[in-house]
C-alpha positions in Angstrom: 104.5 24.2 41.5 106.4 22.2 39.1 106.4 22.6 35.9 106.1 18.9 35.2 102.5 18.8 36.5 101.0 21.3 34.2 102.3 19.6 30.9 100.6 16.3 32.3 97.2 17.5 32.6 97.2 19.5 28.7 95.2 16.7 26.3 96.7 16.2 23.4 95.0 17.7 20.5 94.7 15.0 18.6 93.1 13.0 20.8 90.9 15.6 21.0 90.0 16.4 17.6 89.3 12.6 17.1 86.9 12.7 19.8 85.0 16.0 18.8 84.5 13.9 15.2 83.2 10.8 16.8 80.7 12.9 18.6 80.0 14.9 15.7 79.1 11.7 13.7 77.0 10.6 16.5 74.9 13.5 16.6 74.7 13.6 12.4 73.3 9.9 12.7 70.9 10.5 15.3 70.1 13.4 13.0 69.6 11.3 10.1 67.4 8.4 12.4 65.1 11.1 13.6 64.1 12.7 9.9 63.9 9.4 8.6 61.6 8.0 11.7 59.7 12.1 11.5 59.4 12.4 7.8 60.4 8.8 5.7 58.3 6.4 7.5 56.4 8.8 10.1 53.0 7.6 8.3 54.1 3.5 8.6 55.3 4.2 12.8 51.9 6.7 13.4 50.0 3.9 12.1 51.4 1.0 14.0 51.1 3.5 17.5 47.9 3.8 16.8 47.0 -0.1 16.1 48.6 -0.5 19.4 46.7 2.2 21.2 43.5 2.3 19.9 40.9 0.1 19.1 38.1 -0.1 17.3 34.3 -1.7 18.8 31.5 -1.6 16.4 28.1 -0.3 17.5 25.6 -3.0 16.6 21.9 -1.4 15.2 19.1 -2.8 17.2 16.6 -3.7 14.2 13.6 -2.3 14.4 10.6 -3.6 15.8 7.6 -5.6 14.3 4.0 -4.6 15.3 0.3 -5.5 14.4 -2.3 -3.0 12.8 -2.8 -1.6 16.3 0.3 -0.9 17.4 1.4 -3.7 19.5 4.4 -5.3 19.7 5.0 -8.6 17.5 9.1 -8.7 17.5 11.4 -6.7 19.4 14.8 -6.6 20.6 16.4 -6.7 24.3 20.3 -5.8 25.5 22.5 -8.5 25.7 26.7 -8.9 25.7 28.5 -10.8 22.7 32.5 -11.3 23.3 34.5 -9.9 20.9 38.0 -11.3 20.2 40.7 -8.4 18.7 43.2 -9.5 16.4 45.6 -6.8 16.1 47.5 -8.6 18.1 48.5 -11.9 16.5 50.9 -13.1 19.1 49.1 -12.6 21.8 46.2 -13.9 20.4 47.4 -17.5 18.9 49.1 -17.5 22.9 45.8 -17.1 24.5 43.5 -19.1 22.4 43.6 -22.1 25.0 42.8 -20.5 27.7 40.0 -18.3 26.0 38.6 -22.0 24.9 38.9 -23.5 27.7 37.4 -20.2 30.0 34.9 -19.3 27.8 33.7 -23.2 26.7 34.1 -23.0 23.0 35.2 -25.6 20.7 38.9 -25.4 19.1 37.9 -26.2 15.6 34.8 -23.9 15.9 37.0 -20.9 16.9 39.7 -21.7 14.3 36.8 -22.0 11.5 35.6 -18.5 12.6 39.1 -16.9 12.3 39.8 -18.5 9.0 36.6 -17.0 7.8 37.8 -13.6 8.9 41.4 -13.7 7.4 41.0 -12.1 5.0 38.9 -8.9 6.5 41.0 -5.8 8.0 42.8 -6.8 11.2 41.1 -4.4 13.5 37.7 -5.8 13.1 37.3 -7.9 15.8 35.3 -11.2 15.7 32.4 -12.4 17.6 33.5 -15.4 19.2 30.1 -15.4 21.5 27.0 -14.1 20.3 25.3 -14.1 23.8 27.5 -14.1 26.5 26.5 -15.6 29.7 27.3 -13.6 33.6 29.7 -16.4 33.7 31.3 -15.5 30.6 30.8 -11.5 31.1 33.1 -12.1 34.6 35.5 -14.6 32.8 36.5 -11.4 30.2 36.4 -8.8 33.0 38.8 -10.7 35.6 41.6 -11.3 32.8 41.6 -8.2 31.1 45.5 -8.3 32.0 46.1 -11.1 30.7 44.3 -11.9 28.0 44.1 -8.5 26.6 42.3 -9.4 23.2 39.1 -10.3 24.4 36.4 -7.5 24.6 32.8 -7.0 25.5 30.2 -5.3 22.7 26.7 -4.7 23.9 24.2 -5.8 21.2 20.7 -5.7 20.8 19.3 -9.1 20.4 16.1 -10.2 18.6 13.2 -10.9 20.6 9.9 -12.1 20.0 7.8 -12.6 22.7 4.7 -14.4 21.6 6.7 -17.8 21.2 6.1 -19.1 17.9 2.6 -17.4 17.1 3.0 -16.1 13.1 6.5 -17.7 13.5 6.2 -18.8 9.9 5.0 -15.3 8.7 7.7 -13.4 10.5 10.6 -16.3 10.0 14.0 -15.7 11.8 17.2 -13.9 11.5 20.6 -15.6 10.9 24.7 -15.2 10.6 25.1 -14.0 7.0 26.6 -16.4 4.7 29.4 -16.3 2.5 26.7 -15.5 -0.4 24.9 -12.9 1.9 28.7 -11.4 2.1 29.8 -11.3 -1.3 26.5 -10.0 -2.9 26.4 -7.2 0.3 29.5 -5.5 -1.3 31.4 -5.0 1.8 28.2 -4.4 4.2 28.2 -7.8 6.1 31.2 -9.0 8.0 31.2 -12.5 9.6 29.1 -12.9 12.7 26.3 -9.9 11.5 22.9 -11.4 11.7 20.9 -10.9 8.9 16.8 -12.1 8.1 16.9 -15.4 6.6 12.9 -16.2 6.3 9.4 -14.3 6.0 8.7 -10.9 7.1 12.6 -10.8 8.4 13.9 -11.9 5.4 11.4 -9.2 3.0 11.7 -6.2 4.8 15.4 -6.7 6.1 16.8 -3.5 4.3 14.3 -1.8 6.4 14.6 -3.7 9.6 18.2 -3.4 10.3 19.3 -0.5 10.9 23.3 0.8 10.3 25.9 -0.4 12.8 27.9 2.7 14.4 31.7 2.3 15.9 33.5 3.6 18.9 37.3 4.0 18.7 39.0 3.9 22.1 42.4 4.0 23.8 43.4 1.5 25.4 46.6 0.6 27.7 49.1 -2.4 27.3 46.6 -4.7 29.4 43.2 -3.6 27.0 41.8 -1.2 29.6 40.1 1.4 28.2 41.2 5.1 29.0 39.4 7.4 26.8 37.0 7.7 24.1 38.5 9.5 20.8 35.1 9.4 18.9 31.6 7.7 18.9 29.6 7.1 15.7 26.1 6.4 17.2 24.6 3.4 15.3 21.0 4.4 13.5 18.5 1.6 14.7 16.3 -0.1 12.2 12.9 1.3 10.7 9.8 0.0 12.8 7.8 -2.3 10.6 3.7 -2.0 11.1 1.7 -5.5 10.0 -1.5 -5.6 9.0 -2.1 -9.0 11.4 -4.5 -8.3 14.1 -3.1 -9.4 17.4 -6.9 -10.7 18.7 -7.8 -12.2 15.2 -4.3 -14.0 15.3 -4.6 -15.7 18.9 -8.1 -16.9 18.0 -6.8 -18.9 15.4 -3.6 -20.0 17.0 -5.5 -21.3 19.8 -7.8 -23.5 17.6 -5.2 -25.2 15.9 -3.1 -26.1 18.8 -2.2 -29.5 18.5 -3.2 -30.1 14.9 -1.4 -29.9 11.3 -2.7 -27.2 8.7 -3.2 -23.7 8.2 -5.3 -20.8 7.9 -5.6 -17.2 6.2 -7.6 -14.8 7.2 -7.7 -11.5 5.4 -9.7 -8.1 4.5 -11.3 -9.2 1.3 -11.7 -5.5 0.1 -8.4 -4.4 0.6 -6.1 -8.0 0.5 -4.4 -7.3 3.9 -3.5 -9.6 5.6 -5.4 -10.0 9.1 -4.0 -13.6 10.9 -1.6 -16.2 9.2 -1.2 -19.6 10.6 1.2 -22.9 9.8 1.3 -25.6 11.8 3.3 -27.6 13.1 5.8 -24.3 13.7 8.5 -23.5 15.5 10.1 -20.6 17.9 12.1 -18.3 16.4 13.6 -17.5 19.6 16.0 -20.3 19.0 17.4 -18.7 15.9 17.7 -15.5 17.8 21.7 -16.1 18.6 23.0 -19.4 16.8 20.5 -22.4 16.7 22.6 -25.5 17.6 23.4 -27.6 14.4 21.6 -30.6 16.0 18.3 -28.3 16.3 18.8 -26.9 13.3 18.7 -30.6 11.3 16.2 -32.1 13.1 13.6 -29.0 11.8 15.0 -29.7 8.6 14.4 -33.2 8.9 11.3 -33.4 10.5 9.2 -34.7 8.1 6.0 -33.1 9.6 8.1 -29.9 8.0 7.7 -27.4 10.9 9.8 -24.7 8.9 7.6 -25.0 5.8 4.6 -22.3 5.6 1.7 -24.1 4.3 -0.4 -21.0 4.3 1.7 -20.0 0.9 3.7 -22.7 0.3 1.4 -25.9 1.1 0.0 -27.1 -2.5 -2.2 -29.6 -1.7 -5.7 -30.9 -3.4 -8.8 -28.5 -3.1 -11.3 -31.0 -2.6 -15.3 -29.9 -2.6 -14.1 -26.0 -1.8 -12.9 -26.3 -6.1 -16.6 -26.5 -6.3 -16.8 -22.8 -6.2 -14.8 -22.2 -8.9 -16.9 -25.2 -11.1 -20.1 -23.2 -10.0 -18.6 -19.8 -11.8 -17.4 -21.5 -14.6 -20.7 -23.2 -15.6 -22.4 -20.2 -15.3 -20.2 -17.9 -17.1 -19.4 -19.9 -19.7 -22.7 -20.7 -20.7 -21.9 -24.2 -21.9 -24.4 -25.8 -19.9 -27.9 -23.7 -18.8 -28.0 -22.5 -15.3 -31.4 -24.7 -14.7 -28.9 -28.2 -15.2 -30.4 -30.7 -13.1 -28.3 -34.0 -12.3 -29.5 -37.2 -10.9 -27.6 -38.6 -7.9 -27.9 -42.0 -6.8 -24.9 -41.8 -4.6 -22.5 -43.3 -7.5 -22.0 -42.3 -11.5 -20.0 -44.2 -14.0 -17.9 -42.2 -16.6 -15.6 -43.6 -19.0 -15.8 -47.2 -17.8 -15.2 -46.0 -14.2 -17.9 -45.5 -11.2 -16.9 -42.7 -9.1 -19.1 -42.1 -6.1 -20.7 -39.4 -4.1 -19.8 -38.6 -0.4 -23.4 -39.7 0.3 -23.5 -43.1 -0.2 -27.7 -43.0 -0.8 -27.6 -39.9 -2.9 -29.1 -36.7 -3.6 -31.7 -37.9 -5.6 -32.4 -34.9 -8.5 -30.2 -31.4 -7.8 -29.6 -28.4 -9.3 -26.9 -26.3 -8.7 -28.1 -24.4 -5.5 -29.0 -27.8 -4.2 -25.5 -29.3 -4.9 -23.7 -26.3 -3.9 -25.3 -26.5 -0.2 -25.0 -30.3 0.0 -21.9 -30.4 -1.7 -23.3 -33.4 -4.6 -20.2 -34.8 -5.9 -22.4 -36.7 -8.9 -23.7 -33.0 -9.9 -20.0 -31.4 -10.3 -19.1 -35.2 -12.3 -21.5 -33.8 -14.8 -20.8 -30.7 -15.2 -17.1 -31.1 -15.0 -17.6 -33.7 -18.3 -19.8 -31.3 -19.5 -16.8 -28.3 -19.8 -14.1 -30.2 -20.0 -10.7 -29.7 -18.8 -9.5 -26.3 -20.5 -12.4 -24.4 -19.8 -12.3 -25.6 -15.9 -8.4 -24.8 -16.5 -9.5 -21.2 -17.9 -11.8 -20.2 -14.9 -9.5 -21.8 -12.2 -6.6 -19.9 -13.7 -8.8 -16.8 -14.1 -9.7 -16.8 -10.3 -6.0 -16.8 -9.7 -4.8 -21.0 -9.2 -1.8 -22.2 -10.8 -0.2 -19.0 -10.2 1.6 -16.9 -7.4 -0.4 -14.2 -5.1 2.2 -11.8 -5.1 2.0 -12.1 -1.4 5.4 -10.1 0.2 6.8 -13.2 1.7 9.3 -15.1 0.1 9.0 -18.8 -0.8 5.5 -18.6 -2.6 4.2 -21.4 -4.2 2.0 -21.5 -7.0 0.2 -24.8 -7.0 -0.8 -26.4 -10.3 -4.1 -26.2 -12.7 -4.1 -28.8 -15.3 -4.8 -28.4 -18.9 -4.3 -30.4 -22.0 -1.4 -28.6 -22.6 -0.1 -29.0 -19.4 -0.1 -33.2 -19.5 1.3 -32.9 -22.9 4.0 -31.0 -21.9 5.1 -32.5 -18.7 3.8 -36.4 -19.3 4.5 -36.7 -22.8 1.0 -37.9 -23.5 -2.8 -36.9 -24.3 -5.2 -36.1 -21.1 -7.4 -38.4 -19.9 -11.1 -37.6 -19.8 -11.3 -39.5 -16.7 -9.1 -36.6 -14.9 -11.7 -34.1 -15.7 -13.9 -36.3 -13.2 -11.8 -36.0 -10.5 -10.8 -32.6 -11.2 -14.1 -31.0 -11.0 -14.4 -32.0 -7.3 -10.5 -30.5 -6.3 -8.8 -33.7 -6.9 -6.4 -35.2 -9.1 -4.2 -32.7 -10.9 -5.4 -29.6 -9.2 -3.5 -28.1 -6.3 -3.7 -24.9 -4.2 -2.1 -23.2 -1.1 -4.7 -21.4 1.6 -4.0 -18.2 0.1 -5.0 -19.1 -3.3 -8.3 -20.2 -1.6 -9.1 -17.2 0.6 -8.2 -15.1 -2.4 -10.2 -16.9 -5.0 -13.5 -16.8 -2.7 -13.2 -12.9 -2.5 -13.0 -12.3 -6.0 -16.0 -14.4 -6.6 -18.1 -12.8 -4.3 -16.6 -9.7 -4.9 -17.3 -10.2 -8.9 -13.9 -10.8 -10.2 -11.9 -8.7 -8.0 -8.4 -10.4 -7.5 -6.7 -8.5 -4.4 -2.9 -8.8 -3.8 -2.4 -10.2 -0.4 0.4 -8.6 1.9 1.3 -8.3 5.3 2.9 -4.8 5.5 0.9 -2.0 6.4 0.3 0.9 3.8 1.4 -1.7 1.2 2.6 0.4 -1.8 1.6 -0.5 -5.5 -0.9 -3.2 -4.3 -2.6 -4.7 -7.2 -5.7 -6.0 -7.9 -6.5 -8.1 -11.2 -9.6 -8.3 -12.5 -11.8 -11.3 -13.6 -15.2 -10.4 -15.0 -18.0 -12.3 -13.4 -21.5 -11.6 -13.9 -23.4 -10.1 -11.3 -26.1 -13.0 -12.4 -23.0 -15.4 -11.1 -22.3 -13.8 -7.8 -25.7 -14.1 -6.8 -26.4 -17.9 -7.7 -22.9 -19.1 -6.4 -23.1 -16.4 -3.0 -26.3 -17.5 -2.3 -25.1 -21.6 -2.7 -22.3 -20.5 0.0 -24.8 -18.8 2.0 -27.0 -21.9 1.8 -23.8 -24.2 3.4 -24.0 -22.3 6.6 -27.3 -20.8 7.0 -30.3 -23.2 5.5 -30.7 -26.8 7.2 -29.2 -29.8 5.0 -26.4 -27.4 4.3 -22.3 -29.0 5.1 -21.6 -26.2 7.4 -25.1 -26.2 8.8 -23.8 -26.3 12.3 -21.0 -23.0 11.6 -24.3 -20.5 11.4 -23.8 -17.5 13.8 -26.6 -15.1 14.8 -27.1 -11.5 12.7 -24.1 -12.8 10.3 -24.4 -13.7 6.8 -21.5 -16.0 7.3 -20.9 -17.5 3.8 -18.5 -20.7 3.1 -18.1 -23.9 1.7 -16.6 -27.3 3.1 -14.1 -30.0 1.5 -11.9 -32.8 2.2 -9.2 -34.4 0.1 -7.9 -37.5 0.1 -4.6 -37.1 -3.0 -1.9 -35.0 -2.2 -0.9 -34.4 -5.3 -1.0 -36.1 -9.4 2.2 -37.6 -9.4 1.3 -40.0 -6.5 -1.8 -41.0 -4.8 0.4 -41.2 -1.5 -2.8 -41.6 1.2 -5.5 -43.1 -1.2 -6.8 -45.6 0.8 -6.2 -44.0 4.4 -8.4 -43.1 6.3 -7.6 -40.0 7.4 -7.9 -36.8 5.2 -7.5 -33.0 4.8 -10.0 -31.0 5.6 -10.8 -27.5 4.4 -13.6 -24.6 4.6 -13.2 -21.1 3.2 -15.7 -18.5 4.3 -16.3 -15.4 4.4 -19.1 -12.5 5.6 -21.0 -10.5 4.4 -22.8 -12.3 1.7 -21.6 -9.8 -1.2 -19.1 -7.8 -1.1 -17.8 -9.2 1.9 -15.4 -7.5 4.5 -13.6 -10.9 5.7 -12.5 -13.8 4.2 -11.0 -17.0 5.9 -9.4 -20.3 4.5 -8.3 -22.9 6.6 -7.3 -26.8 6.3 -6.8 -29.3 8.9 -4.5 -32.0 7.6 -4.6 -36.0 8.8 -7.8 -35.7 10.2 -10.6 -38.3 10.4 -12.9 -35.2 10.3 -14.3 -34.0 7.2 -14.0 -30.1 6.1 -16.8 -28.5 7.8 -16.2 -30.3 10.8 -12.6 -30.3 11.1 -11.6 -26.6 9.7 -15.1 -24.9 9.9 -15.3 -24.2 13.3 -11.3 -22.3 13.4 -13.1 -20.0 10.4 -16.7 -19.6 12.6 -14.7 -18.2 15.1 -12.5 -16.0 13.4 -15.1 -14.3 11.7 -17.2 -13.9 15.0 -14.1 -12.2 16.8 -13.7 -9.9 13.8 -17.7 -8.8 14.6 -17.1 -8.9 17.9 -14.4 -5.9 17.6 -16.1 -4.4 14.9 -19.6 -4.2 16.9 -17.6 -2.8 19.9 -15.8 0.1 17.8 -19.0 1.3 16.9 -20.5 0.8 19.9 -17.5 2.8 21.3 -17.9 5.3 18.4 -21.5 6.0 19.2 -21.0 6.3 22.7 -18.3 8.9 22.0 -20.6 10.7 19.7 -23.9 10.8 21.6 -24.5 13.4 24.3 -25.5 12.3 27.9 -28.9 11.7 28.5 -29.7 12.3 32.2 -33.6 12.5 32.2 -33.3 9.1 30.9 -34.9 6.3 33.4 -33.6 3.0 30.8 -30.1 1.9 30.8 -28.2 1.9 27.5 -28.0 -1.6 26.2 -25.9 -3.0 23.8 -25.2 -6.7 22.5 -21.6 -7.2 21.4 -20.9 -9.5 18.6 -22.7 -12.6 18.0 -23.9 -15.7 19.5 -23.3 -18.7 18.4 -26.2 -20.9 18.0 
């Protein structure tokens, strides 16, 4: 071989020691690159892997459920879809929001105003873009999963209630939180929870709603889930038990269909709460996902006021029911003897002004039993002159007016009792004595809400016993004030309210009911309020009766008002409180019937039938 050949294939060795340093280098920066990406900044890269990977889907708490005292369902919640849209992905999701408008049939500006609200919260909570997703809108997300990967689907638990709008006003609605719902929550809300936003829903929403869970997933380039890395189960809401009774409830609902007023019914004894109606209402099933802003204005326009509960919040004037409370206050305060006899010739002129009796030909000489029953306008004139306004202000405010229940529903109102004091304060100027007149028959100054009236009745025939009225079963720290009444004064004025509806002549005459000592007393009102006589004139009125069985120390108590009628009180709202009570002695008489069934042994030697009467019959 020539030598020649060999020399040309030796490298030379500085070419190769150049070489081996380059490669060396290479290898020390790649060293360097990998401790700075493994040690530096391995927290800042881990972190952004698992952003891209893994996702995060809350869990939404069902809240819990609502039911009467028996157990059965008032409010409840079903399975539904909302569509949740991801932003850890900013570019890909300001390059999809057309199409997800445009697929999913939302409004630019609304989307953008619900994205803005959520700028500022961590950027792997998603937002809800649709509450309640359609099929439509559940196959739109599931057939563009590739390519619009931001969009996911979150199984909630949506409010139900599936009576309509029976107690709507009682149990109210639930809502998206507001800004001031978030910033008082400290961190609990997020944009797009729903939280209670009136009555029961609103009270006892700590209880009702539960705590949300979250499921972290992994998820591929295209948002398809792979696997499940954990799953905090959410906790569902606490179960809420009224004190409403379903039956009792539906009575009353069905006799004010179509009309404008209210009633209470309650346990006189104990203060629950037994039916609750406002009317004109509303269905909170349309608040159950987002009410539409046009529905929304026009309840808050409406200027029958569908969202206002006039069974707390209603302060309207008394009329002939404030009687009652005139009754206890001549007798207790023994300005004027019990045997007071006032002559009615269906007028009576006081301070330069005639006032006249609901009976245009009069009464001719009554005393109070006698103008209790018949309801004597010209009898109450006289005593109301006779006591004056502070001492009617002392025993209206003593039987619980011009002051809240303490009911557990938000938006109480507490009406108004006038005083000397009062017009002094507020007017700038003395009282009239004239006012007195048209106080002492629950007009004028003097207004009240239904709950105020049930309430007052009870503690007068219960002899000053002031029960706190609530809806929530196994009510803690219920109170009861006291008012002392003389037994002498439960008996006169009971036996008046007996006289209404059991002895002929009486207002509510035609309300009697067979083997009940059904007990009430009639008015109707013509002012709404002091500050403007806004229907004097008109012919229609409000009509109320408050009654309530037994005779003393009675079990139930009902008050009820039908507004813009061209009936008068007994006519108008007596019968929706006749019937309540009879359904309440209707169950009653079938428990113990039931209970003495149960009880008694068999008897098979015996030739009669066992035969029972349940409730009463009206006459």
């Amino acid at each position: 071989m020539p030598s020649w050949s060999v020399n040309d294939q030796k490298i030379p060795q500085g070419r190769l020691a150049l070489v081996s340093y380059v490669f060396v280098a290479i290898v020390a920066l790649l060293m360097v690159g990998f401790w700075k990406l493994q040690v530096v900044q391995s927290g800042h890269f881990a972190d952004l892997a698992e952003r891209n990977r893994v996702r995060s889907i809350p869990i939404i708490a069902p809240r819990g459920p609502m039911l009467d005292r028996e157990g059965r369902v008032l409010v409840d919640s079903y399975p539904s879809f909302s569509i949740l849209l991801m932003r850890d992905d900013l570019k890909s999701l300001e390059k999809s929001l057309p199409q997800i408008e445009d697929g999913l049939g939302i409004d630019p500006d609304d989307l953008r105003q619900e994205l803005e609200a959520a700028k500022n919260e961590p950027k792997f909570l998603p937002v809800i873009i649709k509450p309640a997703a359609t099929q439509a809108d559940i196959a739109f997300v599931e057939s563009h999963r590739a390519d619009i990967p931001v969009l996911e689907l979150m199984m909630v638990q949506r409010r139900r209630y599936p009576h309509n709008s029976m107690l709507a006003s009682a149990i109210g609605y639930v809502g998206e939180v507001s800004v001031q719902d978030m910033d008082q929550s400290e961190g609990q809300y997020r944009p797009g929870d729903l939280v209670g936003k009136a009555g029961l829903e609103k009270e006892y929403n700590d209880q009702l709603e539960g705590t949300d869970g979250m499921r972290r997933v992994v998820v591929n380039s295209v948002g398809k889930v792979m696997r499940t890395l954990d799953n905090v189960e959410a906790i569902p809401g606490k179960p809420v038990q009224l004190t409403i009774d379903y039956d009792l409830q539906a009575i009353a609902e069905a006799d004010m269909v179509g009309k404008q007023g209210a009633v209470v019914a309650m346990d006189a004894r104990t203060g629950e709460v037994l039916a609750m109606v406002s009317r004109p209402t509303f269905d909170p099933n349309d608040f159950a996902v987002r009410v539409p802003k046009e529905e929304w204005q026009s309840l808050n326009t409406d200027k029958k006021t569908p969202l206002l509960n006039r069974a707390i919040q209603a302060q309207l004037a008394p009329g002939s029911v404030f009687k009652i409370v005139m009754a206890t206050a001549m007798l207790e305060s023994k300005q004027i003897s019990e045997n007071f006899t006032a002559y009615c010739p269906g007028y009576a002129n006081f301070y330069g002004r005639t006032f006249h009796c609901w009976r245009p030909q009069g009464h001719g000489v009554v005393g109070l039993h006698a103008a209790i029953v018949d309801s004597c306008d010209v009898f109450f004139y006289n005593v109301g002159k006779l006591l004056g306004i502070d001492t009617i202000s002392h025993y209206a405010s003593g039987l619980g007016f011009g002051k809240r229940t303490g009911i557990d529903l938000p938006g109480e109102e507490p009406g108004l009792v006038p005083s000397e004091e009062w017009v002094e304060r507020v007017y700038h100027h003395k009282w009239y004595a004239g006012e007195t007149i048209s106080v002492s028959v629950g007009q004028g100054a003097v207004t009240v809400t239904p709950i105020q009236l049930a309430r007052m009745a009870a503690a007068v025939a219960s002899g000053g016993n002031l029960v706190q009225p609530h809806l929530l079963k196994n009510f803690a720290n219920s109170k009861v004030d006291h008012f002392a009444i003389s037994d002498n004064t439960v008996e006169q004025v009971t036996q008046g309210l007996y006289g209404v509806v059991n002895e002929g002549g009486g207002t509510g005459y035609h309300l009697r009911l067979q083997n009940i000592d059904l007990c009430g007393k009639s008015g109707t009102a013509q002012l709404m309020s002091y500050d403007a006589a806004k229907r004097l004139g008109t012919k229609t009125m409000d009509g109320w009766f408050v009654g309530f069985a037994p005779r003393r120390n009675p079990e139930i108590v009902i008050a009820a008002i039908v507004q813009d009628t061209m009936e008068h009180g007994g006519e108008a709202a007596g019968p929706v409180v006749r019937d309540i009570v009879k359904a309440y002695y209707d169950k009653k008489n079938a428990r113990t019937l039931q209970q003495a069934t149960t009880d008694s042994p068999a008897q098979p030697n015996s030739t009669q039938p066992l035969v029972a009467t349940v409730g009463a019959k009206r006459p």
